[in-house]
C-alpha positions as a Python dict, from the first residue, in 0.01 Angstrom:
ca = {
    (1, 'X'): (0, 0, 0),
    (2, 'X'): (129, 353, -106),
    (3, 'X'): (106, 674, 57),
    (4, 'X'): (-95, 909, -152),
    (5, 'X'): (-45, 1318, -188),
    (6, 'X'): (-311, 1349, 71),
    (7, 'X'): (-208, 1066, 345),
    (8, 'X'): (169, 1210, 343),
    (9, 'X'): (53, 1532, 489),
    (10, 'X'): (96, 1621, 863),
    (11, 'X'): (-235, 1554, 1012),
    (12, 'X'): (-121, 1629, 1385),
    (13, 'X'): (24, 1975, 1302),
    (14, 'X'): (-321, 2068, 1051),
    (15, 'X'): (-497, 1947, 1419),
    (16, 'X'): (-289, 2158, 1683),
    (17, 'X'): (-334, 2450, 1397),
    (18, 'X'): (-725, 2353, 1431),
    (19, 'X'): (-717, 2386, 1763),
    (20, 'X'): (-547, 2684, 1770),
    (21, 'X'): (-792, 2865, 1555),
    (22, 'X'): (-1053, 2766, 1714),
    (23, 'X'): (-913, 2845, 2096),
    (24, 'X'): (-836, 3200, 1930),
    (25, 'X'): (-1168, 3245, 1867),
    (26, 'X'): (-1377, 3120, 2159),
    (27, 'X'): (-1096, 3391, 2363),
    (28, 'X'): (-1172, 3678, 2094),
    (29, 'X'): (-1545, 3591, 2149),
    (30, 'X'): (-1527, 3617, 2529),
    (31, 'X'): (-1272, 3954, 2484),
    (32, 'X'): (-1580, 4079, 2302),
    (33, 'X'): (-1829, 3942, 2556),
    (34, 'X'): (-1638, 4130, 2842),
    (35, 'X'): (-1564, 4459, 2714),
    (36, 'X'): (-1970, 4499, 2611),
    (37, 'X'): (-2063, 4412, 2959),
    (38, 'X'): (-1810, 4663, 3096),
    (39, 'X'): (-1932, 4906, 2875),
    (40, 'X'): (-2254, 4876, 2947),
    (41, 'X'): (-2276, 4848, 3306),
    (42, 'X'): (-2059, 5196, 3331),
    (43, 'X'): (-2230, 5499, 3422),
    (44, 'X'): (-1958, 5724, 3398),
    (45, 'X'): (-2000, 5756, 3000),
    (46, 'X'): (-2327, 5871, 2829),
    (47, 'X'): (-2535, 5697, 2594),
    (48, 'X'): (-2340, 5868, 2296),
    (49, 'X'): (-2030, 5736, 2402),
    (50, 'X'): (-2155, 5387, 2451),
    (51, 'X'): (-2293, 5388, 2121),
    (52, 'X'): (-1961, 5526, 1991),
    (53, 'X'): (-1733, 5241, 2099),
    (54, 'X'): (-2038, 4996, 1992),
    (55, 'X'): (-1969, 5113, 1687),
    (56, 'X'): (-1598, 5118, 1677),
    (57, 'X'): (-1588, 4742, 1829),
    (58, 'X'): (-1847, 4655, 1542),
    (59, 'X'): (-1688, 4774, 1249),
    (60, 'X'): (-1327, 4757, 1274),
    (61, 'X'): (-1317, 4477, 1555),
    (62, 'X'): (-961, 4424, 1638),
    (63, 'X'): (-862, 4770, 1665),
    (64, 'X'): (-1129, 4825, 1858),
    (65, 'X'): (-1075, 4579, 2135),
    (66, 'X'): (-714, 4685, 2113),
    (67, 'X'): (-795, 5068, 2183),
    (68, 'X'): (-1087, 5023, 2445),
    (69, 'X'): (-852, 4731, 2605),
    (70, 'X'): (-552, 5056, 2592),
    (71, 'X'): (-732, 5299, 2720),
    (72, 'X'): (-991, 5107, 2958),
    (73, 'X'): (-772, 4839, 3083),
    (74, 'X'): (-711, 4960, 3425),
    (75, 'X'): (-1058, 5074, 3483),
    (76, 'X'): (-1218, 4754, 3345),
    (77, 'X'): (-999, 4551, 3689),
    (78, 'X'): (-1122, 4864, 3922),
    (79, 'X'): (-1448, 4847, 3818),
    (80, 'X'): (-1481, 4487, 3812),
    (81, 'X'): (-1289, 4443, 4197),
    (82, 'X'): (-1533, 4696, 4311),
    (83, 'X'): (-1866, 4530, 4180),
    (84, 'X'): (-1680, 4178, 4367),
    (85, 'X'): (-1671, 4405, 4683),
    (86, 'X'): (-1998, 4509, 4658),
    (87, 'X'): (-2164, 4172, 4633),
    (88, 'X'): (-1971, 4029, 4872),
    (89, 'X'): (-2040, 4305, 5112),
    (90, 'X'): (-2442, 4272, 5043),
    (91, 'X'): (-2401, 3922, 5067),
    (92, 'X'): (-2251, 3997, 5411),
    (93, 'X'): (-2502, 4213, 5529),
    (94, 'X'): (-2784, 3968, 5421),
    (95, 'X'): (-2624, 3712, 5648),
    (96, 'X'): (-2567, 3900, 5914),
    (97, 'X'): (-2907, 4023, 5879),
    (98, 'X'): (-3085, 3670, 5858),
    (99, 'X'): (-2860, 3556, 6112),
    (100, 'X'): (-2976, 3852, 6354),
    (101, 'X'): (-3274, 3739, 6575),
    (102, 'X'): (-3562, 3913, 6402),
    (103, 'X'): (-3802, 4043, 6698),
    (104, 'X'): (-3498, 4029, 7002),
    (105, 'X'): (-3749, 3762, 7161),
    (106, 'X'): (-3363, 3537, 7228),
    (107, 'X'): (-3161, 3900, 7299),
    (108, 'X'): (-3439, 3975, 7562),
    (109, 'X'): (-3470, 3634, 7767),
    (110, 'X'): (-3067, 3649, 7739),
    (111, 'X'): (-3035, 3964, 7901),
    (112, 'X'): (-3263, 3842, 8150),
    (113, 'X'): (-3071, 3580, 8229),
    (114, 'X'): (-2796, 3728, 8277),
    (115, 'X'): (-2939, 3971, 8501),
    (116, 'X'): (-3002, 3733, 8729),
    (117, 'X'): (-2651, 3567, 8710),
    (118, 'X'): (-2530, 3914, 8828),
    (119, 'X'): (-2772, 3913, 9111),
    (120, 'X'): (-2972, 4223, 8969),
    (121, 'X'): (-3290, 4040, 8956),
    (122, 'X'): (-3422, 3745, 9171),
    (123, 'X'): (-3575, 3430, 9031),
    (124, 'X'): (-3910, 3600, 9031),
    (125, 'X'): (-3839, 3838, 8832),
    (126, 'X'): (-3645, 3628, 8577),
    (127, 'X'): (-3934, 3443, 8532),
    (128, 'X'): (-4161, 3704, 8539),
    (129, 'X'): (-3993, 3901, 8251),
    (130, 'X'): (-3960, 3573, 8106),
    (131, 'X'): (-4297, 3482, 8102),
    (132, 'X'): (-4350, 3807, 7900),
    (133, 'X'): (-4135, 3826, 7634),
    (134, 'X'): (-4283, 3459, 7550),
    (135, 'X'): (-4601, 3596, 7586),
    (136, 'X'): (-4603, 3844, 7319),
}
């Protein structure tokens, strides 16, 4: 059996060059991805100037990644650590405030008790005040 024109070819490097293409282009896709969603979720441009690099990222692509990745780079990481500090900071302050007893029923009885650890209040009264938190 002879090798033919088309068998004696290098199939591994036509694959890794395959590959390459196509890795270039899910990363150009997600490049383009990114800087939309940064540009969208800023409030320091206006409308005009949204629509401006829309259009300069639409029609002449590469250059246009290249200059809003040049002159935005920076601000893109600020902008994006800040909106990570944000969310993790309201996700914070939603546990804290689930976590908080809601109507101080727990708070109350606890300061009761320990009221009458420090000999403040006798066992009558614990009970008393006891009796009406629970009560409400």
């Amino acid at each position: 059996m002879t090798l033919t024109q088309e068998q004696s070819r290098y199939p591994f490097l036509e694959l890794m060059w395959t590959m390459l293409v196509f890795f270039a282009w899910v990363i150009w896709f997600w490049l383009l991805i990114t800087i939309f969603a940064d540009l969208f979720r800023r409030s320091d441009i206006s409308g005009w100037g949204k629509a401006g690099w829309t259009v300069l990222l639409l029609v002449v692509p590469f250059l246009g990644v290249l200059i809003y990745l040049i002159a935005q780079g920076r601000q893109m990481g600020e902008r994006r650590r800040a909106a990570a500090e944000a969310a993790q900071s309201h996700f914070e302050d939603y546990v804290r405030a689930v976590a908080a007893p809601h109507d101080g029923t727990t708070s109350q009885i606890a300061e009761a008790k320990r009221l009458l650890d420090d000999g403040a209040i006798n066992d009558q009264e614990y009970q008393a005040l006891k009796a009406k938190v629970l009560s409400r």
